[in-house]
C-alpha positions as CSV (number, residue, x, y, z in Angstrom):
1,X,-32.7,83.7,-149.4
2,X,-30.1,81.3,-148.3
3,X,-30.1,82.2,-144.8
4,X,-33.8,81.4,-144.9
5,X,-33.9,78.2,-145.7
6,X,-31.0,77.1,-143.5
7,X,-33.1,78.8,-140.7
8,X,-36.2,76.4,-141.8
9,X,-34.0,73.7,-141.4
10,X,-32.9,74.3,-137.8
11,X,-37.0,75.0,-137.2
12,X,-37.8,71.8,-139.3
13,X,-34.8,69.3,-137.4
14,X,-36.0,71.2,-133.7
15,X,-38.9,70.5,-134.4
16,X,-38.7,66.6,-135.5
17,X,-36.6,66.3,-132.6
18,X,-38.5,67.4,-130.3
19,X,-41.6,65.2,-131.4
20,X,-39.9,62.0,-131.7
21,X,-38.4,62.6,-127.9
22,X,-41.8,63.0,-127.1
23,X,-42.9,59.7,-128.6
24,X,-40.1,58.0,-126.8
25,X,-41.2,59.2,-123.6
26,X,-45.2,57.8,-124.4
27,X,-43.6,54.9,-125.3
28,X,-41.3,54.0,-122.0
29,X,-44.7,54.9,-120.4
30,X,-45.9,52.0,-122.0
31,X,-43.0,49.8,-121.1
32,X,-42.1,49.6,-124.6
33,X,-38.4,50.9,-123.8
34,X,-36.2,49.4,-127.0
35,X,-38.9,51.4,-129.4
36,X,-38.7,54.4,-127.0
37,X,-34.5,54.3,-127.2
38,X,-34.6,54.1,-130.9
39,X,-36.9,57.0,-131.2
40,X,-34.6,58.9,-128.8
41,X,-31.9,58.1,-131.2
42,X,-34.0,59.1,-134.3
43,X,-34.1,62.6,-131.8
44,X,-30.4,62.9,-131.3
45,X,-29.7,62.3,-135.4
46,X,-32.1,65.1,-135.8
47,X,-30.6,67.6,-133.4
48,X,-27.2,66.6,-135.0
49,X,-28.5,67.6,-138.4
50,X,-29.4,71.4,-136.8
51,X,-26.5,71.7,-135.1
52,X,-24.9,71.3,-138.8
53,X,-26.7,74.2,-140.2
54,X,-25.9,75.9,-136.8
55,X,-22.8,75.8,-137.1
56,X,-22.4,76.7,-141.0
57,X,-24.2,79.8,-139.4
58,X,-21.9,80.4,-137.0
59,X,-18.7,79.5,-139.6
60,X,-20.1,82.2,-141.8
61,X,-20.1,85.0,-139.1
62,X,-16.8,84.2,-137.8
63,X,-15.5,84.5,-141.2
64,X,-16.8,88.2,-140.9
65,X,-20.6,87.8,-143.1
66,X,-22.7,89.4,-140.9
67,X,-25.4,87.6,-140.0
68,X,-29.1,89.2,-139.5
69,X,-30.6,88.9,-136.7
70,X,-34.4,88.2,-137.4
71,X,-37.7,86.7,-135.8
72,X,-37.5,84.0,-137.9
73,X,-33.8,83.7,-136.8
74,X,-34.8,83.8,-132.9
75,X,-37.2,81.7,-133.3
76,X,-35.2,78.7,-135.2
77,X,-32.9,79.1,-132.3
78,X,-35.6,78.9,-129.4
79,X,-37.1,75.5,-131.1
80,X,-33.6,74.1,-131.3
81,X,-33.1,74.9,-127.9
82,X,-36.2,73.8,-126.3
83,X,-36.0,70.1,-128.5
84,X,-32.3,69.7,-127.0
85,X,-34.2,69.7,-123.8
86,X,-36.8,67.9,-124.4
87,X,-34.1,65.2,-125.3
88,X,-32.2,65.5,-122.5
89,X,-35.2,64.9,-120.3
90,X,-37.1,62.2,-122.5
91,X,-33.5,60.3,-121.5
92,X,-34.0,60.8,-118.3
93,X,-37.9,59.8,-118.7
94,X,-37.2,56.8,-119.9
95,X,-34.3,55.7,-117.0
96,X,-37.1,56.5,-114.5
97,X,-39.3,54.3,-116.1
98,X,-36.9,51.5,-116.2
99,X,-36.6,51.8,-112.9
100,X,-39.8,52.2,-111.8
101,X,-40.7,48.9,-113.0
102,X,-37.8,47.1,-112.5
């Protein structure tokens, strides 16, 4: 059951990650680049709380407790994946719109 809810938490951060660099990109669309940037931040504390429980994961295994490999598992890792993207390109979102506006 513990491996559960550690794998909810790498869903849950992932997936608050993800949404708030989505916000920050809406907002540098709107010129409103301080709000966007703290947002952004808000999406980096998140994916820094996942990697946490990713790496207690990974702790655990090395130490030899097997680890099972489930949907729910593969999944928690695809949305952490996909939000650390969706980070690095809301950063890069938000320098283009700088720039495009001067």
């Amino acid at each position: 059951m513990e491996n559960e809810l550690l794998i909810m938490q790498l869903i849950a951060n992932g997936g608050d990650a993800r949404s708030h660099a989505m916000g920050s990109i809406g907002l540098a669309r709107k010129g409103e680049y301080d709000a966007a940037e703290e947002k952004l931040i808000t999406a980096r504390g998140c994916i820094s709380e996942a990697h946490k429980v990713q790496t207690s994961l990974i702790q655990k295994e090395a130490a030899g407790e097997k680890q099972p490999i489930s949907l729910l598992m593969i999944h928690a890792q695809d949305h952490l994946m996909n939000a650390m993207t969706v980070v690095d390109m809301a950063t890069e979102f938000i320098h283009l719109y700088k720039n495009q506006r001067g």
